[in-house]
NUDO-406153 format. One record per residue: x, y, z of N, C-alpha, C, O in turn; residue in one letter. Coordinates in Angstrom, 3 decimals. Example, Ala and Ser with C-alpha at 12.3 -4.5 7.8 and 13.67 -1.06 7.14 Angstrom:
// NUDO-406153
<rec <13.190, -5.690, 7.800>, <12.300, -4.500, 7.800>, <13.200, -3.300, 7.800>, <14.236, -3.319, 8.465>, 'A'>
<rec <12.850, -2.250, 7.080>, <13.670, -1.060, 7.140>, <12.900, 0.030, 7.870>, <13.409, 1.138, 8.039>, 'S'>
// end
This chain:
// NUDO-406153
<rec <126.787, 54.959, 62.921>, <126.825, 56.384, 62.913>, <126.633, 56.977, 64.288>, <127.139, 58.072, 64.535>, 'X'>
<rec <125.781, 56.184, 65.399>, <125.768, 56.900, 66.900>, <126.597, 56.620, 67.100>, <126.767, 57.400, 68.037>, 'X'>
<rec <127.915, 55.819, 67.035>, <128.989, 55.265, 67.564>, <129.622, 56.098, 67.856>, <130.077, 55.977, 68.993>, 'X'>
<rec <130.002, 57.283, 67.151>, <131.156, 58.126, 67.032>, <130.409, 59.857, 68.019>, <131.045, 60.784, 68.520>, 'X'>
<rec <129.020, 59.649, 67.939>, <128.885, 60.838, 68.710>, <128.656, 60.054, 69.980>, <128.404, 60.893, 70.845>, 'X'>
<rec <128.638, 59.336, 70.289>, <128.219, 58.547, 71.428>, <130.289, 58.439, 72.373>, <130.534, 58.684, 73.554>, 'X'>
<rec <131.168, 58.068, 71.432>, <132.083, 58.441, 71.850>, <132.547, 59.767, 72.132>, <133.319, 59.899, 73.082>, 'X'>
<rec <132.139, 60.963, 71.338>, <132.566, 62.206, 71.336>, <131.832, 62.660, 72.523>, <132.250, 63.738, 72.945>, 'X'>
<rec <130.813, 62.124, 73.211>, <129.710, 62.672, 74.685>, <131.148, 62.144, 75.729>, <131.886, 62.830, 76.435>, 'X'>
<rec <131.142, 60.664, 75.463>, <132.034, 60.314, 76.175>, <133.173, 61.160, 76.990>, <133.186, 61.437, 78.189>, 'X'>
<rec <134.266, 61.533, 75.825>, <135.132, 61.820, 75.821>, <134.840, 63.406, 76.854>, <135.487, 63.572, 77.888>, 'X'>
<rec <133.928, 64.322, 76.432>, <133.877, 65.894, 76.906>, <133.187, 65.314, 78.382>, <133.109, 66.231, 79.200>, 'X'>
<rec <132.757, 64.219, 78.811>, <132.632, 63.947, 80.251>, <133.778, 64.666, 81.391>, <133.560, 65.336, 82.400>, 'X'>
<rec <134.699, 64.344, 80.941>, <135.818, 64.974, 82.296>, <136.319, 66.516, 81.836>, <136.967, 67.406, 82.387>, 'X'>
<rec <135.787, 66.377, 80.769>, <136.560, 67.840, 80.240>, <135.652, 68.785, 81.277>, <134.534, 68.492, 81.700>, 'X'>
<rec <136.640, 70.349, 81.668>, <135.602, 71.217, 82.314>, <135.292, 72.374, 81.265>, <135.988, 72.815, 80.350>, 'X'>
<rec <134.093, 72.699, 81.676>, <133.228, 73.554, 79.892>, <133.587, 75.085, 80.540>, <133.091, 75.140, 81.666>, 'X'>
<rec <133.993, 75.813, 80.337>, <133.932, 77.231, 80.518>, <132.559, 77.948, 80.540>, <132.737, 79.126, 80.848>, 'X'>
<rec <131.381, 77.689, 80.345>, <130.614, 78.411, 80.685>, <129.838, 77.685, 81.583>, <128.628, 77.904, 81.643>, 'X'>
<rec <130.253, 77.036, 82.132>, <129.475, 76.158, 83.546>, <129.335, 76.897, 84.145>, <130.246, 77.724, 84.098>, 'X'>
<rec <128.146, 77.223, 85.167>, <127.670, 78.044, 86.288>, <126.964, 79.584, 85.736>, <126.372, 80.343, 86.503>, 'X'>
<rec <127.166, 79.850, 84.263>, <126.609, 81.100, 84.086>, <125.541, 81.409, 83.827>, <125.374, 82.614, 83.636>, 'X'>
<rec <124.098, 80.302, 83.675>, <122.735, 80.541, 84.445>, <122.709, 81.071, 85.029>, <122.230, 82.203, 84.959>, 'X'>
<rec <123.515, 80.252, 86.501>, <123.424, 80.967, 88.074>, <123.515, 82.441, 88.130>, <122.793, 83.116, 88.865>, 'X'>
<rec <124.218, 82.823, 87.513>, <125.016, 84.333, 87.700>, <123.736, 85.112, 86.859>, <123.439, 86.264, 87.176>, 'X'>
<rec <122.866, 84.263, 85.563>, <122.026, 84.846, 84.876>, <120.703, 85.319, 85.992>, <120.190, 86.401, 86.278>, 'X'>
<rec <120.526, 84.194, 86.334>, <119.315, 84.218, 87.447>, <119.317, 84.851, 88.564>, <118.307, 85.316, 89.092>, 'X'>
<rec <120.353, 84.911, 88.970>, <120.876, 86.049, 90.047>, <120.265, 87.637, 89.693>, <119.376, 88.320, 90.201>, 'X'>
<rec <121.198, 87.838, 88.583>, <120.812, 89.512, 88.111>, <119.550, 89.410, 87.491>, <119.250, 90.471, 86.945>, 'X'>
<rec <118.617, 88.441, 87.362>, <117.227, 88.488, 87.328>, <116.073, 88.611, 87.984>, <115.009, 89.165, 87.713>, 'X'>
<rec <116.635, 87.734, 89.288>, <116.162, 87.648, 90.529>, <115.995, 89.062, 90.846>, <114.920, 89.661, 90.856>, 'X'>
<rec <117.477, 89.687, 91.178>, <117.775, 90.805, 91.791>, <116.674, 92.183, 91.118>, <116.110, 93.018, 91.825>, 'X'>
<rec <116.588, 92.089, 89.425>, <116.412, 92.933, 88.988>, <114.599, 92.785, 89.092>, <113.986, 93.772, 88.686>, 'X'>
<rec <113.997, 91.930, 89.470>, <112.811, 91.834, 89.706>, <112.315, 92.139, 91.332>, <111.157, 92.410, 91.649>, 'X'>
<rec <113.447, 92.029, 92.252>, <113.680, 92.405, 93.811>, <113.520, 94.278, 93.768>, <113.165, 95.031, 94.675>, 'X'>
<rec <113.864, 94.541, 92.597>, <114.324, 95.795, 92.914>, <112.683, 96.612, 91.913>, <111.840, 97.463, 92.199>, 'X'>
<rec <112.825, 96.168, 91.310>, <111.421, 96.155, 90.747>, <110.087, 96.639, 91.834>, <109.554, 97.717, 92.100>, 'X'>
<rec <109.917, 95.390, 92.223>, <109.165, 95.205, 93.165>, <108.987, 95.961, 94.650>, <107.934, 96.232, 95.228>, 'X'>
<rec <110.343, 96.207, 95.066>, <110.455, 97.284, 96.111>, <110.103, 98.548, 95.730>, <109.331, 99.215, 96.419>, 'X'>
<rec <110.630, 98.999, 94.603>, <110.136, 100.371, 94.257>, <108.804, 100.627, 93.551>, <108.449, 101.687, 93.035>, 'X'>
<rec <108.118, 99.464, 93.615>, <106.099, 99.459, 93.512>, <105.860, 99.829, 94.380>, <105.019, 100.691, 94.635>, 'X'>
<rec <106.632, 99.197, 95.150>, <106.466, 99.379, 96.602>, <105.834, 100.664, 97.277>, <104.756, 100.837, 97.844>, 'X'>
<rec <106.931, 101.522, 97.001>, <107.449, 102.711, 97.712>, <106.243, 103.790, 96.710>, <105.682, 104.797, 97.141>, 'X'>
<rec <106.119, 103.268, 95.481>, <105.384, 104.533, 94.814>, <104.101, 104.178, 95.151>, <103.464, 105.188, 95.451>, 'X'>
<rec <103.278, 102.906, 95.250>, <102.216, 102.412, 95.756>, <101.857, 103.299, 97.111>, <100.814, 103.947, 97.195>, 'X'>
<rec <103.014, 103.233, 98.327>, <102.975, 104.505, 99.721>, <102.676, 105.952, 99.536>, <102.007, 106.761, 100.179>, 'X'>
<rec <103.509, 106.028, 98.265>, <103.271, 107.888, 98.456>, <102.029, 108.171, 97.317>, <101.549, 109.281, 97.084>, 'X'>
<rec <101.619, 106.849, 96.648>, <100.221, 107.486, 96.011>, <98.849, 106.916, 96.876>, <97.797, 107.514, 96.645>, 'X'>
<rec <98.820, 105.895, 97.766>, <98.419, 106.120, 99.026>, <98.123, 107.447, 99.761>, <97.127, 108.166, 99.685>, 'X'>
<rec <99.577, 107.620, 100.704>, <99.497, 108.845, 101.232>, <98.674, 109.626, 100.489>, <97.695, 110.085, 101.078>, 'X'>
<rec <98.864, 109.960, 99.051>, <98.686, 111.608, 98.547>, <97.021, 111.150, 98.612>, <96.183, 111.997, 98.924>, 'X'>
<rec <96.644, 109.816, 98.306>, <94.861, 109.808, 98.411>, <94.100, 109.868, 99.697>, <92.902, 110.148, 99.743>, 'X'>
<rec <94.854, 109.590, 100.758>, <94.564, 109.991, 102.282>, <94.428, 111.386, 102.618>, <93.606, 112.104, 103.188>, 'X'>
<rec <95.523, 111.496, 102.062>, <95.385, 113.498, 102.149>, <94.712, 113.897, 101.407>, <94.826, 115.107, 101.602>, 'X'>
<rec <94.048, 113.778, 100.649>, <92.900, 114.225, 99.648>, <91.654, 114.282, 99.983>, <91.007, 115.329, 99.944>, 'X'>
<rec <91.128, 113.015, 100.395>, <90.178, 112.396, 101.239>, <90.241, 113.399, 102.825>, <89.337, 114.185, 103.105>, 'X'>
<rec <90.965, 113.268, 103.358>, <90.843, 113.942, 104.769>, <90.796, 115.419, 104.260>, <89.797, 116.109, 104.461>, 'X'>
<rec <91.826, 115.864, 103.637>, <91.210, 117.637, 103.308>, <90.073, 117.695, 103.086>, <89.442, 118.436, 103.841>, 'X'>
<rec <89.245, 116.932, 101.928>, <88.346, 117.044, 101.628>, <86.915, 116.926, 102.882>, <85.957, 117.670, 103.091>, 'X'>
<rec <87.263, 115.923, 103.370>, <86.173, 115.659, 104.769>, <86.585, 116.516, 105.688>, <85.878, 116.543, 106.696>, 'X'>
<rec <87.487, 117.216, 105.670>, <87.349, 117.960, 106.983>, <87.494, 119.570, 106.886>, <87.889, 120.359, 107.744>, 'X'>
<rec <87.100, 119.774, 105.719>, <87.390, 120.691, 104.696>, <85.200, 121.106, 105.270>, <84.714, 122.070, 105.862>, 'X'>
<rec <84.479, 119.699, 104.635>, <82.863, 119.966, 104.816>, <82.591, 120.295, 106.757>, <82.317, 121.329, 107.367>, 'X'>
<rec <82.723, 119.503, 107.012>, <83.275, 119.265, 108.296>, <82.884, 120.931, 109.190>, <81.848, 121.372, 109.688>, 'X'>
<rec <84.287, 121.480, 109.055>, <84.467, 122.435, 109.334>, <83.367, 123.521, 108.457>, <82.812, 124.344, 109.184>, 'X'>
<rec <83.069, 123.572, 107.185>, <82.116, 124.561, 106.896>, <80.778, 124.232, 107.479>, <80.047, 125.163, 107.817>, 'X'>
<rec <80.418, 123.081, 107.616>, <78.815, 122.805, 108.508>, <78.996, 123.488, 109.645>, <78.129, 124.293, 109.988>, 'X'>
<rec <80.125, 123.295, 110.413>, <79.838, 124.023, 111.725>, <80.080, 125.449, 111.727>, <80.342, 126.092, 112.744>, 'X'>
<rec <79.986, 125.912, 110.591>, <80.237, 127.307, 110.549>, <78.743, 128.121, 109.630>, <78.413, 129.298, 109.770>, 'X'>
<rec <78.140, 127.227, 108.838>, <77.014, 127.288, 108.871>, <75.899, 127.054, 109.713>, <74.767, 127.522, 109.591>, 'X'>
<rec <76.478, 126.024, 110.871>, <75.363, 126.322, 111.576>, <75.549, 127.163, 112.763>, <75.149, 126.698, 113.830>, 'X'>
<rec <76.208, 128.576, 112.752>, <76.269, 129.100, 113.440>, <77.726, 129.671, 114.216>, <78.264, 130.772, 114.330>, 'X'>
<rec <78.079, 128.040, 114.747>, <79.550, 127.949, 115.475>, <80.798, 128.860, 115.193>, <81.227, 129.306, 114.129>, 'X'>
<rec <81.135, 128.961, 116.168>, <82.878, 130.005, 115.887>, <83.860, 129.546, 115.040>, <84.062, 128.335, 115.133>, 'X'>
<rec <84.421, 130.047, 114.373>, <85.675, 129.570, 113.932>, <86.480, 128.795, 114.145>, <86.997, 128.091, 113.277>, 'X'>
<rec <86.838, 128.761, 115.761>, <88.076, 127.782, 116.744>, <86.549, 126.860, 116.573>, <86.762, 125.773, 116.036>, 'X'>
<rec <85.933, 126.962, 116.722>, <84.816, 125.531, 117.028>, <84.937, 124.966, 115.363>, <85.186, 123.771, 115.209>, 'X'>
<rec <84.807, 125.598, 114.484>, <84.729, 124.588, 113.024>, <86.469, 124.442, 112.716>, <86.546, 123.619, 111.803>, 'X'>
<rec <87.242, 124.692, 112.926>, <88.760, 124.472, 112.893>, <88.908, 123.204, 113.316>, <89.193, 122.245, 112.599>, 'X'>
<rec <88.590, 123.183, 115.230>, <88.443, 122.428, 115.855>, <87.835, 120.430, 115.367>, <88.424, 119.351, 115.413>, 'X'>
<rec <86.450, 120.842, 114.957>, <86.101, 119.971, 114.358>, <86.493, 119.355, 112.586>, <86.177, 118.277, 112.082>, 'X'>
<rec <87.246, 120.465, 112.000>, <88.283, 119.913, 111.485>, <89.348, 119.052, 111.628>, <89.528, 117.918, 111.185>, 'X'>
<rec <89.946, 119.683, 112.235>, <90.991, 118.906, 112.812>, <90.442, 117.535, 113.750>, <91.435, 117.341, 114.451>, 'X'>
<rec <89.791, 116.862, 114.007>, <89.131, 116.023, 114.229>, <89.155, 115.207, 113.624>, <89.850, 114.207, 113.807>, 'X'>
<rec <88.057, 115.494, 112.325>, <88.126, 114.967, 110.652>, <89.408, 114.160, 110.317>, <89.542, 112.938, 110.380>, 'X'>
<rec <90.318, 115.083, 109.952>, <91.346, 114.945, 109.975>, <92.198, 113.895, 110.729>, <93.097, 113.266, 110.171>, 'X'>
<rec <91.881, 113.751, 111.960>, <92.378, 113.000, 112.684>, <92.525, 111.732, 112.711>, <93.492, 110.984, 112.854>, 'X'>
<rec <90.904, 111.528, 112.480>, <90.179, 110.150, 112.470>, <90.824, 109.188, 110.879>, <91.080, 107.990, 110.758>, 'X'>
<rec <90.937, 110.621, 109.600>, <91.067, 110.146, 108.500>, <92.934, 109.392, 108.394>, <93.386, 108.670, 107.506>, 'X'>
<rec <93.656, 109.931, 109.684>, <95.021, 109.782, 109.821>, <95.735, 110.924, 109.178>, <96.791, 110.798, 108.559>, 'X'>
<rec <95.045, 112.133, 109.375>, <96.240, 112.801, 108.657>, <96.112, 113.955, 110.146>, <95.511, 113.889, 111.218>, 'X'>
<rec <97.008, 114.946, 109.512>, <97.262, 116.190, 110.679>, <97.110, 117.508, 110.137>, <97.738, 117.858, 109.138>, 'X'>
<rec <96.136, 118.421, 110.872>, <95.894, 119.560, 110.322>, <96.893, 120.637, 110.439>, <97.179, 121.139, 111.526>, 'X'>
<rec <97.504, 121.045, 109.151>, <98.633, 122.103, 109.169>, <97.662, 123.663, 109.260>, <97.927, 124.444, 110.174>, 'X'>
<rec <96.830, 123.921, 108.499>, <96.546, 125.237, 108.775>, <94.490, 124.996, 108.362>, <93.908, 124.176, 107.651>, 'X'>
<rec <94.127, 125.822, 108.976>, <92.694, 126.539, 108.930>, <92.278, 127.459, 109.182>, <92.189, 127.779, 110.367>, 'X'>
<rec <91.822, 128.321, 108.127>, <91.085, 129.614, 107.936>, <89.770, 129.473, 107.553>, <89.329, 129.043, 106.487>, 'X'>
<rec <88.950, 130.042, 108.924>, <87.371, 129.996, 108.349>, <87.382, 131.498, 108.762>, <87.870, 132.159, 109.679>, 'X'>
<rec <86.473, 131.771, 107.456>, <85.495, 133.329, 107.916>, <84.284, 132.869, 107.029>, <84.117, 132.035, 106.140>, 'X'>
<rec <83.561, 133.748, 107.648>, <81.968, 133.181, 107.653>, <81.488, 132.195, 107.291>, <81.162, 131.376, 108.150>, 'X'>
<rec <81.332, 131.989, 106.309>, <80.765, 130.497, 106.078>, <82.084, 129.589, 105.325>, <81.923, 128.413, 105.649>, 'X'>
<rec <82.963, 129.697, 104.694>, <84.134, 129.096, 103.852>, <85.076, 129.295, 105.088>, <85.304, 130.089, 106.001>, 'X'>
<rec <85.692, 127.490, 104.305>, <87.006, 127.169, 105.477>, <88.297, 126.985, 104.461>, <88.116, 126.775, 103.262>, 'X'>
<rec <89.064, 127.041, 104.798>, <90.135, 126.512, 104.243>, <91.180, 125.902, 104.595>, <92.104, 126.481, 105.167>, 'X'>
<rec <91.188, 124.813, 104.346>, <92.280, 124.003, 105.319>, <93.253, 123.243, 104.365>, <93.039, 122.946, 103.190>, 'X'>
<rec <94.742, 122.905, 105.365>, <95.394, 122.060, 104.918>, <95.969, 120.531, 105.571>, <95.918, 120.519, 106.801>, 'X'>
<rec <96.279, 119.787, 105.204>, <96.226, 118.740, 106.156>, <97.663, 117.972, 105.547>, <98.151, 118.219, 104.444>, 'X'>
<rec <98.044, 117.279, 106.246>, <99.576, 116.311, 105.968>, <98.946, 114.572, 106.204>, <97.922, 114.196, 106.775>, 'X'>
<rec <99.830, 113.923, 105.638>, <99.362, 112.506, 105.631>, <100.950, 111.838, 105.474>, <101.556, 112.223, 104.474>, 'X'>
<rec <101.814, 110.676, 106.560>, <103.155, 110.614, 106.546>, <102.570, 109.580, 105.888>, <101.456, 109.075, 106.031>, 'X'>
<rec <103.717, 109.256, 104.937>, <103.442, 107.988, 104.265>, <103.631, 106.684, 104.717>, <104.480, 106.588, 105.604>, 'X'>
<rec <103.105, 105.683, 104.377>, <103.779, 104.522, 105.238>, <105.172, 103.653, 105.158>, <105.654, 103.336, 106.246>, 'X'>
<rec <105.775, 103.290, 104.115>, <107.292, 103.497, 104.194>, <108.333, 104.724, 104.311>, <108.389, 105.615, 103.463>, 'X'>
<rec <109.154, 104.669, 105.460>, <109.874, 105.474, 105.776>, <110.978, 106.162, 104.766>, <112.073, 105.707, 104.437>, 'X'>
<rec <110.715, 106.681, 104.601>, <111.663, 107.732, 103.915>, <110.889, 107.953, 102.625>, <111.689, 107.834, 101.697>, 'X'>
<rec <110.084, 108.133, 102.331>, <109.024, 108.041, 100.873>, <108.853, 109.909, 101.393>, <109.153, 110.725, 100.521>, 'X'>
<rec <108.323, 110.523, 102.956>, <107.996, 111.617, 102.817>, <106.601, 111.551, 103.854>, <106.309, 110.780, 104.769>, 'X'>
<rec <105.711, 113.043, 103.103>, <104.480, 113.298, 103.758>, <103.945, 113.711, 102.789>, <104.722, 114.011, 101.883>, 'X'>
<rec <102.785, 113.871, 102.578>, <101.667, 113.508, 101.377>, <100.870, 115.646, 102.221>, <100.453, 116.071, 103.298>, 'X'>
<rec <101.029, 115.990, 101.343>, <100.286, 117.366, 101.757>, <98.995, 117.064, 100.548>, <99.141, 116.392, 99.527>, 'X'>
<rec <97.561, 117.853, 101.047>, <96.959, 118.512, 100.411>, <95.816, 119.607, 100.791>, <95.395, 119.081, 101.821>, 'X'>
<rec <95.385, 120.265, 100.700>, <94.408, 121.719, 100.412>, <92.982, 121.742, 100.301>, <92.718, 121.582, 99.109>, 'X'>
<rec <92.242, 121.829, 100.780>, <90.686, 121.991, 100.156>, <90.229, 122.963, 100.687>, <90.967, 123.501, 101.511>, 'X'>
<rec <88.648, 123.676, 100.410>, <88.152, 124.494, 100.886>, <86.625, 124.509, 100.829>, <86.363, 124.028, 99.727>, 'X'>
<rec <85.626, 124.777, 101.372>, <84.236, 124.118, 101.452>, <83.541, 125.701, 102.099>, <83.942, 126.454, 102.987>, 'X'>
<rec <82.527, 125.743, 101.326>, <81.638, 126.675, 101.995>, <80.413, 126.812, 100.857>, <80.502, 125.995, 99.942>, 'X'>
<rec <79.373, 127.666, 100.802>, <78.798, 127.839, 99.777>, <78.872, 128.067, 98.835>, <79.752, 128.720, 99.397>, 'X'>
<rec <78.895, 128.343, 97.368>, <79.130, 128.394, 96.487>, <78.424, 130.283, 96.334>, <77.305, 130.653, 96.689>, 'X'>
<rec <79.595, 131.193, 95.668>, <79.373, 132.297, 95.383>, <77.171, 132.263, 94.631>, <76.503, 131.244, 94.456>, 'X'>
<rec <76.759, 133.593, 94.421>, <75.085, 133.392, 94.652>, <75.511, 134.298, 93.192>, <74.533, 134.663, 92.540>, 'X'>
<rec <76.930, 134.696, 92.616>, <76.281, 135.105, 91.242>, <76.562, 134.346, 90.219>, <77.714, 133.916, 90.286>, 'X'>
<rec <75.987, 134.008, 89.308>, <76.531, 133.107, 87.893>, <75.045, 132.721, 87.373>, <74.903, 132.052, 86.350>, 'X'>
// end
C-alpha cells in the first residue's frame, strides 16, 4: 500500500507546483505590514513625547516666573526667568504675560522626528483668588 504513494511522491518530483514561492510573497507583506506598524509607534510615541515636554516646561516655568514676581521682581525679570525654565526643559517661550502676581505663559516643544510638528502648551501660576 506505500508502494503506490511512494511512487505518486516520485513522480510530482520534476513536476513544477504553481504555488511555489507564495510564502515568500506572504512574508514579505507581513514583514512590511509590521515595518509600517512600527514606524508609525514611532512617530505617535514623538508627538506624545513632545506634547509631555511642553506640559512639563509650561508648567515649570509657568511657577518659575510667578515666584519671581512674588518676590517682588519686574515682569521682564519673571518672563525672563521663564523663559529660562523653559529653556533648560527644551522647549521655547512663545508668549508671557505677568501682572502682579499671575503669569501666563506659552511655550513650544519641536518634536523629535521630523515632520511629526511642534508640541504647544499654556499654563498659568500665581496665587489662587482669596474668595471661595
Amino acid at each position: 500500500m506505500t508502494e503506490p504513494a511512494v511512487l505518486a511522491s516520485a513522480r510530482d518530483i520534476g513536476r513544477h507546483r504553481p504555488d511555489r514561492g507564495s510564502a515568500t510573497v506572504v512574508m514579505l507583506g507581513v514583514i512590511g505590514a509590521v515595518l509600517l506598524l512600527t514606524i508609525s509607534g514611532l512617530v505617535l510615541a514623538s508627538a506624545v513625547l513632545a506634547s509631555h515636554r511642553a506640559r512639563a516646561a509650561a508648567d515649570l516655568a509657568a511657577l518659575a516666573a510667578s515666584g519671581m514676581l512674588m518676590r517682588g521682581e519686574p515682569a521682564s525679570a519673571a518672563c525672563a526667568a521663564g523663559a529660562q525654565i523653559a529653556a533648560v526643559n527644551h522647549a521655547r517661550l512663545q508668549q508671557c504675560i505677568a501682572s502682579a502676581t499671575e503669569v501666563r505663559l506659552s511655550v513650544a516643544v519641536t518634536a523629535g522626528v521630523t515632520g511629526v510638528g511642534v508640541a504647544t502648551a499654556r499654563s498659568r501660576a500665581g496665587p489662587g483668588s482669596s474668595s471661595g
